[in-house]
N, C-alpha and C positions, 0 to 999 in steps of 0.2 A: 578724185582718187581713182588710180588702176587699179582692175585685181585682175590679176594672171592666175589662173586657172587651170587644174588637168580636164575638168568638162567647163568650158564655158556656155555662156547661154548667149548666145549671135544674137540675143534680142535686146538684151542692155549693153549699152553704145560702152562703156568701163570695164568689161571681161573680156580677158585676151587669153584663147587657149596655146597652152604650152606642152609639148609632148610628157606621155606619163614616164617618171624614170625609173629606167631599167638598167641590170646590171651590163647589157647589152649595149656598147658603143661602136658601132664596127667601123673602122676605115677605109674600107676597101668592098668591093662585090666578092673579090676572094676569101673575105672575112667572114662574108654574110655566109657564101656559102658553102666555108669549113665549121660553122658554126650550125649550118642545117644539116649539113651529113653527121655531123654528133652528135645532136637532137638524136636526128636517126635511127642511131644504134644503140642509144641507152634505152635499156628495158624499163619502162615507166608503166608502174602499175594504175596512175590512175592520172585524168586529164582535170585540168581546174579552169577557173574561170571567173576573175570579178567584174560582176556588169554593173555595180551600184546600187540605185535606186530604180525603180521602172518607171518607166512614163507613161504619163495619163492619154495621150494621143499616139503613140506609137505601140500599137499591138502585134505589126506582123513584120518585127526583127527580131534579127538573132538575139538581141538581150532579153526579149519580151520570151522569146521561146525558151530561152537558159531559165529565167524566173520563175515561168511556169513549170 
């Protein structure tokens, strides 16, 4: 069996990662980056951020630091 996966684990030979989806499809670099200059300008009161689960060997990444 395959599993396709938004985190796959590169160590069972049956997980295939597939990009996580977003309402984000751009088709162009001019997409991308009419799409960051609006980012931009909207006033956003607060930043978010889903990292999962944490991991037991990995302590000095950005998700390990969000976590904490």
């Amino acid at each position: 069996m395959t599993v396709l996966a938004v985190e796959a684990n590169p160590w069972k030979g049956i997980n295939f990662g597939v990009p996580f989806p977003s309402h984000l499809h751009p088709t162009s670099d001019a997409h991308v980056l009419r799409w960051q200059d609006r980012m931009r300008r909207r006033d956003r009161r607060w930043l978010w951020a889903f990292t999962g689960a944490p991991r037991l060997r990995s302590t000095k990444t950005v998700r390990a630091q969000i976590i904490e």
